[in-house]
Backbone bond lengths (Angstrom), bond angles and torsions (degrees), N, CA, C in turn:
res aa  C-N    CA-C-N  psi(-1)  N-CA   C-N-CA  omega(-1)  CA-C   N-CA-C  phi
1 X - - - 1.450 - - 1.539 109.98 -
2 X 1.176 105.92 -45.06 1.606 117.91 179.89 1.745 119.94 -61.34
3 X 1.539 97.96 -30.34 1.591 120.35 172.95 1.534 107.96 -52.00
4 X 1.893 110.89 -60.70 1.135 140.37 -154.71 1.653 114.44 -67.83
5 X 1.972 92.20 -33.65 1.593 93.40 -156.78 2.084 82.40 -82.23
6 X 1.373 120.92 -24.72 1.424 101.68 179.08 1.541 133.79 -89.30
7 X 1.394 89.59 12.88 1.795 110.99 -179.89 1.967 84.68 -86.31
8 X 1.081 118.96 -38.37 1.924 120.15 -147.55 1.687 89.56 -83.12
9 X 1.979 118.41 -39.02 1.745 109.56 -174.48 1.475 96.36 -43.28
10 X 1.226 122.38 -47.46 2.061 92.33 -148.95 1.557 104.02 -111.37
11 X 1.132 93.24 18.39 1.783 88.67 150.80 1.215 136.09 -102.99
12 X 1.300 120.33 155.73 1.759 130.78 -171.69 1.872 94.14 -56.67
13 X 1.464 99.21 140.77 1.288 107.90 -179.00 1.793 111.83 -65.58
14 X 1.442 128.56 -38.86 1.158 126.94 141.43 1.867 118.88 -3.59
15 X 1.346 82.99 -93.14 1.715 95.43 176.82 1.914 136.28 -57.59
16 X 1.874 90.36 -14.86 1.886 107.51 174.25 1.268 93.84 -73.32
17 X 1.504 124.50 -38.62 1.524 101.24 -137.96 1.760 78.14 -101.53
18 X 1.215 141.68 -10.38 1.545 136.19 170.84 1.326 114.51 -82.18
19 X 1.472 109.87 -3.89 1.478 112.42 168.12 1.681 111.55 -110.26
20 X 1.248 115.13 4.51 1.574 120.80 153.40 1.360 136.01 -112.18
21 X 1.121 98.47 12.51 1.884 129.78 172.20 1.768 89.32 -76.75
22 X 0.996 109.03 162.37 1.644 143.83 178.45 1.594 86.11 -84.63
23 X 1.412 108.13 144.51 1.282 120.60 -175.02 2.167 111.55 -111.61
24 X 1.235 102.48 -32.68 1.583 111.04 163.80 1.283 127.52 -67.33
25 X 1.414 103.79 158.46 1.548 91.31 160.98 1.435 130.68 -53.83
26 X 1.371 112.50 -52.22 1.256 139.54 -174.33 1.461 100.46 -44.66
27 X 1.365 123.00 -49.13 1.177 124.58 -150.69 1.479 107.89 -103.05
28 X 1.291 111.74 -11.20 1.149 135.08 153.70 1.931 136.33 -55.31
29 X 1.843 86.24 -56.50 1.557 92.31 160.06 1.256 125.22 -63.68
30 X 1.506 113.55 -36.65 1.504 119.16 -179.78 0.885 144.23 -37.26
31 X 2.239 100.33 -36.81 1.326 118.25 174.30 1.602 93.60 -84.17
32 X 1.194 120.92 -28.22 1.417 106.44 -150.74 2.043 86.92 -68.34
33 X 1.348 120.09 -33.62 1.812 93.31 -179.23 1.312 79.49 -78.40
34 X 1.423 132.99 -81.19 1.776 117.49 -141.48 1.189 124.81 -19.51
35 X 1.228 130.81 -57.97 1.476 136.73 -134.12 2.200 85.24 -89.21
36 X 1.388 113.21 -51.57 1.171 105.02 175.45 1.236 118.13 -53.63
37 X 1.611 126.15 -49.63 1.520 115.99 -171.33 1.361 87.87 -72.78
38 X 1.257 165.24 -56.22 1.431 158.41 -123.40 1.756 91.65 -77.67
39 X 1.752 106.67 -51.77 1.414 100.96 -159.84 1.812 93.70 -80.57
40 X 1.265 145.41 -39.10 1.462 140.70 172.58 1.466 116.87 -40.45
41 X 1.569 101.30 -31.45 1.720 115.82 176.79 1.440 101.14 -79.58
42 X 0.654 139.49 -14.88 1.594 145.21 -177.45 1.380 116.53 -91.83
43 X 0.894 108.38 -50.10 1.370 112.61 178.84 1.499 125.61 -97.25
44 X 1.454 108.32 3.17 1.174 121.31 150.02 1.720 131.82 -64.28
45 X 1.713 80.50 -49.34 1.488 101.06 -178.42 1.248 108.74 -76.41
46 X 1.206 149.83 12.36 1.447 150.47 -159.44 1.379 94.63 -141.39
47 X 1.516 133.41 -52.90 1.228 124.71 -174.08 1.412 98.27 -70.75
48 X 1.707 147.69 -85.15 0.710 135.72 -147.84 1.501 114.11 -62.96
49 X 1.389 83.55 -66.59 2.030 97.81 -165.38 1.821 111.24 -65.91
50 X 1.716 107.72 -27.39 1.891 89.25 158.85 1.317 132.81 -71.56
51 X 1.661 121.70 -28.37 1.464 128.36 146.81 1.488 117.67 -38.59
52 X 1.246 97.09 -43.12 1.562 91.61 -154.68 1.409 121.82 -77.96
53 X 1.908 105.81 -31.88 1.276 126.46 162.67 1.438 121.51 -59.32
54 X 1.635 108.43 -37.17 1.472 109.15 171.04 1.345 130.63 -51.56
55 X 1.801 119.45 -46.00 0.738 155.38 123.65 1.335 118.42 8.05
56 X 1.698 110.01 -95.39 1.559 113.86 175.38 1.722 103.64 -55.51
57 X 0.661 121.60 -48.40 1.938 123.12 -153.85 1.565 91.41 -58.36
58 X 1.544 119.06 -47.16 1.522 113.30 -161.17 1.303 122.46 -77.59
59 X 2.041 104.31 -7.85 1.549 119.05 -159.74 1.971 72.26 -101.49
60 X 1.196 123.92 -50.61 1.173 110.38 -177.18 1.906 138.21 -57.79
61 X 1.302 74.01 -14.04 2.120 98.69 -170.67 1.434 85.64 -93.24
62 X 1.101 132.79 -29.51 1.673 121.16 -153.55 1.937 91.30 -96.78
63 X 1.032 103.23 -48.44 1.884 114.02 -176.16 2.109 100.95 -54.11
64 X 1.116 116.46 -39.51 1.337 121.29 -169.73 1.721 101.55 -91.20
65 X 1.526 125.62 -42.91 1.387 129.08 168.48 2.158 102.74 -49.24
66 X 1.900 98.78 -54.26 1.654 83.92 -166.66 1.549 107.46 -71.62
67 X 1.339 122.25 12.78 1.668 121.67 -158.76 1.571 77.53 -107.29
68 X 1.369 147.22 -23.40 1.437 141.83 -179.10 1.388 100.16 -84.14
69 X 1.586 107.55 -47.44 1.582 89.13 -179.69 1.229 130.70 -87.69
70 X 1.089 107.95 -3.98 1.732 109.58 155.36 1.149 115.58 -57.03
71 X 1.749 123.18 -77.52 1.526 97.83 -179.93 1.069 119.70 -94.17
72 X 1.545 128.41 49.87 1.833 126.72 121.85 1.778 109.81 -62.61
73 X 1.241 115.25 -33.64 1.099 109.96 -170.84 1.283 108.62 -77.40
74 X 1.291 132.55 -34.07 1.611 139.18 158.29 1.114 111.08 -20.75
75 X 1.578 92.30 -61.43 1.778 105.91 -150.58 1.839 99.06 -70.35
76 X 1.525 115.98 -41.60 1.337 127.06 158.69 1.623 103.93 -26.49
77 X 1.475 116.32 -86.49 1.156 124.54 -162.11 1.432 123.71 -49.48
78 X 1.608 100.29 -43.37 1.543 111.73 -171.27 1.805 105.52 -120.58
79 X 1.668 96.34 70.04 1.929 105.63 170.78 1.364 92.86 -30.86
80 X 1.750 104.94 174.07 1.109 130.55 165.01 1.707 135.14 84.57
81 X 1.094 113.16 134.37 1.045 112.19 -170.28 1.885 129.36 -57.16
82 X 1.557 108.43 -26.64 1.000 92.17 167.34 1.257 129.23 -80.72
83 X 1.473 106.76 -12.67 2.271 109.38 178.72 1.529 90.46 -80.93
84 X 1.194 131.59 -19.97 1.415 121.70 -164.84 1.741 100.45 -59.59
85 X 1.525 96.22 -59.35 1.369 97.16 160.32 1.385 147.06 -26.50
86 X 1.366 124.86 -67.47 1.683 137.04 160.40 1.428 109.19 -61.65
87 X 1.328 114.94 -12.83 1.492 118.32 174.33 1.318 122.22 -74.42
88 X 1.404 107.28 -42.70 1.392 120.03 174.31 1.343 103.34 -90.12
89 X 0.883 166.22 -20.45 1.431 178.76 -167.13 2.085 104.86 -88.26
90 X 1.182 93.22 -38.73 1.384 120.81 179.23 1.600 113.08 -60.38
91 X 1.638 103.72 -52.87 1.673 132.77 177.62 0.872 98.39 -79.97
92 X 1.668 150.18 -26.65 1.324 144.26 -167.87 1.636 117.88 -75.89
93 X 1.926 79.55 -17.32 2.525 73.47 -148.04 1.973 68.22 -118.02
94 X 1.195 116.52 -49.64 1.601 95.16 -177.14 1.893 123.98 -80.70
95 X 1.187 130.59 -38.02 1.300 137.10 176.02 1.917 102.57 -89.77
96 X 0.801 122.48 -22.37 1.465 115.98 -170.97 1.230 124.57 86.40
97 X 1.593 117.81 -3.06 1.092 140.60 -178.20 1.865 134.70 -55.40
98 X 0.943 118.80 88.71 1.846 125.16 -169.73 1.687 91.26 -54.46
99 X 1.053 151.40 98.25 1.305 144.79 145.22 1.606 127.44 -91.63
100 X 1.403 98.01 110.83 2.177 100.32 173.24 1.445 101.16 -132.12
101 X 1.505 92.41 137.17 2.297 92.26 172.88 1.331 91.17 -101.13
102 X 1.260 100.95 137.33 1.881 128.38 160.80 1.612 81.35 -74.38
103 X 1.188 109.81 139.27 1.797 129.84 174.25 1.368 88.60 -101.87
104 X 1.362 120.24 138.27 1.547 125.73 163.79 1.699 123.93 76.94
105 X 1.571 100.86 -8.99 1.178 115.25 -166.87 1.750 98.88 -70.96
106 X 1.715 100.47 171.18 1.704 107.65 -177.62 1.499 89.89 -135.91
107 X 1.573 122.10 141.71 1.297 121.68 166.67 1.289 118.71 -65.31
108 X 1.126 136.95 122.02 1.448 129.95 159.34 1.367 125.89 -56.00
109 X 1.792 135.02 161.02 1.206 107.61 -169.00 1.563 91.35 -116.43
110 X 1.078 133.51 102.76 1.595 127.40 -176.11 1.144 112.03 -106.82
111 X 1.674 145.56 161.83 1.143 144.04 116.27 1.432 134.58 -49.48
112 X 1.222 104.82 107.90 1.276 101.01 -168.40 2.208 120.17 -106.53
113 X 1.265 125.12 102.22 1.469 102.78 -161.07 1.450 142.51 -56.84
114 X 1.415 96.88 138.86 1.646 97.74 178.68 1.301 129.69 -49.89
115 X 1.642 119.95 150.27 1.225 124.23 -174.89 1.759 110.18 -119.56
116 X 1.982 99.60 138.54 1.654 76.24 -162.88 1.419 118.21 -85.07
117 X 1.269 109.93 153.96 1.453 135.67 163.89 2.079 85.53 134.49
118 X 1.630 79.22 -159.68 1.431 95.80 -154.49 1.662 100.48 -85.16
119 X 1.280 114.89 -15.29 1.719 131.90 -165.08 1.995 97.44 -42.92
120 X 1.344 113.12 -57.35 1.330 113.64 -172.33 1.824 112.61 -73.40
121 X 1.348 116.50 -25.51 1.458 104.44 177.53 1.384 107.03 -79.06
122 X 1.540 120.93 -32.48 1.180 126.25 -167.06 1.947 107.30 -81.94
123 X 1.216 116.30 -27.34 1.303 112.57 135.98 1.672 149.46 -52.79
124 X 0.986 102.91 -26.69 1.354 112.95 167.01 1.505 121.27 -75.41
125 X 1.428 74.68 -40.95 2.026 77.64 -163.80 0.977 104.65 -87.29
126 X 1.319 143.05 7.45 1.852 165.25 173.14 1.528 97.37 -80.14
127 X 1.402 108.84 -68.91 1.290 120.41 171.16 1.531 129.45 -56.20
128 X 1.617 116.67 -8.32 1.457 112.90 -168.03 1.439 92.55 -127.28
129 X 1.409 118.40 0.78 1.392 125.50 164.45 1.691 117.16 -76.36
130 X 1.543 76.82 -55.07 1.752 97.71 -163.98 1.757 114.06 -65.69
131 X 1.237 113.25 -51.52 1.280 138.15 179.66 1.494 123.51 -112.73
132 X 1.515 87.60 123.85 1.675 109.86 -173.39 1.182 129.88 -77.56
133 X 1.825 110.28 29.87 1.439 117.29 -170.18 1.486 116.90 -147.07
134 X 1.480 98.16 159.50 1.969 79.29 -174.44 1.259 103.57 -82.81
135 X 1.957 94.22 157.47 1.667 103.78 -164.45 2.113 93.42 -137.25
136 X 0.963 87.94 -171.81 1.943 100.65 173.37 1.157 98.71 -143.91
137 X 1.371 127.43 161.61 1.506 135.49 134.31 1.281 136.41 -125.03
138 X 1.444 128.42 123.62 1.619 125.57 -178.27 1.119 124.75 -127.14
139 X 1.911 104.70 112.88 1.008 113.34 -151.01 1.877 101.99 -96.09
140 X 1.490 98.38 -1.43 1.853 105.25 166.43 1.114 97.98 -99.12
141 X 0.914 148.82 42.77 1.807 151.47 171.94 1.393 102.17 -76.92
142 X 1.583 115.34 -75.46 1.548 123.08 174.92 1.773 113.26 -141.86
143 X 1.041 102.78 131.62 1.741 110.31 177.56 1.578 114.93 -28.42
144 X 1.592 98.01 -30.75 1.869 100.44 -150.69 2.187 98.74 -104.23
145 X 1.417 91.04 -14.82 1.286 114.24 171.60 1.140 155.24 -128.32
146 X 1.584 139.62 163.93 1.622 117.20 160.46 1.407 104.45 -129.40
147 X 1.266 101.22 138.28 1.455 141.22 154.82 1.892 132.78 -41.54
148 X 1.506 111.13 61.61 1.236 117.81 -168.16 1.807 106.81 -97.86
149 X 1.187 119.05 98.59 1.391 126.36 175.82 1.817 106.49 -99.88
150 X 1.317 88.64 129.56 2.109 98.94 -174.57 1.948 83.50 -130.17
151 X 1.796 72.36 143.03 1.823 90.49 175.24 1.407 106.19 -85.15
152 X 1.220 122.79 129.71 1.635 121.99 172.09 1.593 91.95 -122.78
153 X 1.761 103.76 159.87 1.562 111.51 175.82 1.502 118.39 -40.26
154 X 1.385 117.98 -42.97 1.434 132.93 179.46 1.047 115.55 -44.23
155 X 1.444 113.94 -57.92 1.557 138.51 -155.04 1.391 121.41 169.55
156 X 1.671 116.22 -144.51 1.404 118.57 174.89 1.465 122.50 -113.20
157 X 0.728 129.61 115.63 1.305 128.54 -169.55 1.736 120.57 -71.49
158 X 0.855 142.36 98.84 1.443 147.14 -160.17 2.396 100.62 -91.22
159 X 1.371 92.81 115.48 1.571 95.25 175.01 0.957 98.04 -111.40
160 X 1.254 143.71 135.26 1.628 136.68 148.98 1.845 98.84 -101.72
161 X 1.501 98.52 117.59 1.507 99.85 178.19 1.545 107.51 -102.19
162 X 1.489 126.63 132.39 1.684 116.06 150.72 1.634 131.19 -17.42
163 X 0.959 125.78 102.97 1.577 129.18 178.35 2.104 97.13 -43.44
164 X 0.948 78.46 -56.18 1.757 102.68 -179.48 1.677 106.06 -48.21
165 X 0.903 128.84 -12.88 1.140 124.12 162.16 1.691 127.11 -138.27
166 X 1.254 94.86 44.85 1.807 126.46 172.59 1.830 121.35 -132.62
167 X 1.725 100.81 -0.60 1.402 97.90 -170.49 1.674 88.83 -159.47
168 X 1.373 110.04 155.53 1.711 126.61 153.34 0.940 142.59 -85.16
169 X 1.613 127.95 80.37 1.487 117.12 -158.40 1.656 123.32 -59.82
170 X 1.522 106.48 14.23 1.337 112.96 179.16 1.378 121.27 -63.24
171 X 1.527 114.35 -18.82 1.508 128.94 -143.35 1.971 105.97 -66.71
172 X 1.901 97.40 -39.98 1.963 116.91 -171.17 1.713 80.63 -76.44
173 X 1.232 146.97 -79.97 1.571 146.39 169.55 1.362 120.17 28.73
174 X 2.065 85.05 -78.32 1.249 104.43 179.74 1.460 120.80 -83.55
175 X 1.351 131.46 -27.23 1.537 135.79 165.05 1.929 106.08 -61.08
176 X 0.828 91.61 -29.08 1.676 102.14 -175.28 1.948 98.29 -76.97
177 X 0.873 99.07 -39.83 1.797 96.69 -176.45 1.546 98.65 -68.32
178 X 1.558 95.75 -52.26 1.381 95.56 -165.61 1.497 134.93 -59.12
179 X 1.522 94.03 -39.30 1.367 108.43 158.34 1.076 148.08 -98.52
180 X 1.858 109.41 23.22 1.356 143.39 125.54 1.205 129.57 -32.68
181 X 1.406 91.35 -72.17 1.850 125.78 -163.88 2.114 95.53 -55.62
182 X 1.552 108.28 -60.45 0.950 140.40 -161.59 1.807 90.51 -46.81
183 X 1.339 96.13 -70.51 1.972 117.08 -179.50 1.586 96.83 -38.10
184 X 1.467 124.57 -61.45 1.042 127.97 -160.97 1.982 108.99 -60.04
185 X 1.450 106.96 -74.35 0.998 92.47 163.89 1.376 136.53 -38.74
186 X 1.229 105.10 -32.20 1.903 97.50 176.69 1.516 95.42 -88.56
187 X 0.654 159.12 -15.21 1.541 144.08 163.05 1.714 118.56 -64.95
188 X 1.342 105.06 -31.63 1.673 117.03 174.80 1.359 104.88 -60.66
189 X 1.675 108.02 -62.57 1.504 121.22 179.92 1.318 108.51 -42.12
190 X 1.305 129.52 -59.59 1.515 141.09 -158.43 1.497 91.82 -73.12
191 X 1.163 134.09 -30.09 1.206 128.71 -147.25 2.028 98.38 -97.16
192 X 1.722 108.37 -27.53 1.553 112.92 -166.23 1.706 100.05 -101.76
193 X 1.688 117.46 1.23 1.434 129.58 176.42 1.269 104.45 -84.47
């Protein structure tokens, strides 16, 4: 291999990439389906399912952001420590919502790391839409959750939201079909060549 890759430096790029092509027929047709189903699989998965994820994640970030600002607005409406109580108690059994205020507390300003897909931008910007205050989010906080702390006059407000209802576990499903489906057909092909 090591021989091969210094035979390919001093040739015209033309002639490298015709000397890393398949030299048979056989091996020839192979690419001729692969490379099409590979690129149809691609652009499947990007047209539909990256719309579509964008989509769900932002209808999901925005439903869990207005379920915070609702009972901020509680806590607004009804001071005091004992509604604070039935308030959060309130978010617990209907939104799913973990709510405790740190009294006296100050937000810290940290970096906290991104998680992939769109779930954490589309959280933020839910949150920097919705609510007029500084907030954090930590999405290494807990496996089963995330970690949304907003500064209120009081203190800090501590949310622990469901992961489970910030993302679609459909996403491995559909890559899994797809790049099933994909295997299969190229195995038929390879198999009637």
């Amino acid at each position: 291999m090591h021989l091969r890759r210094l035979r390919l430096r001093g040739l015209p790029p033309g002639l490298a990439v015709k000397r890393l092509l398949p030299r048979s027929l056989l091996g020839r047709s192979l690419l001729i389906i692969l490379v099409p189903l590979v690129i149809v699989q691609a652009v499947a998965l990007q047209i539909y399912y990256g719309s579509h994820l964008d989509l769900v994640s932002r209808r999901l970030s925005d439903a869990v952001v207005n379920e915070i600002a609702f009972t901020l607005d509680l806590m607004h409406r009804f001071p005091g420590p004992e509604n604070r109580r039935w308030i959060t108690e309130f978010a617990l059994h209907r939104f799913d919502l973990r709510i405790a205020l740190e009294p006296r507390a100050i937000l810290e300003n940290r970096k906290h790391p991104n998680v992939l897909g769109p779930m954490d931008d589309d959280l933020r910007a839910a949150l920097a839409q919705t609510l007029d205050r500084p907030f954090t989010m930590d999405w290494t906080y807990d496996t089963g959750s995330v970690l949304i702390r907003v500064q209120l006059p009081e203190g800090v407000l501590d949310v622990k939201a469901p992961r489970k209802r910030l993302y679609t576990g459909t996403i491995f499903l559909f890559v899994a079909w797809l790049m099933g489906s994909a295997l299969l057909l190229f195995g038929i092909a390879a198999a009637f060549m």
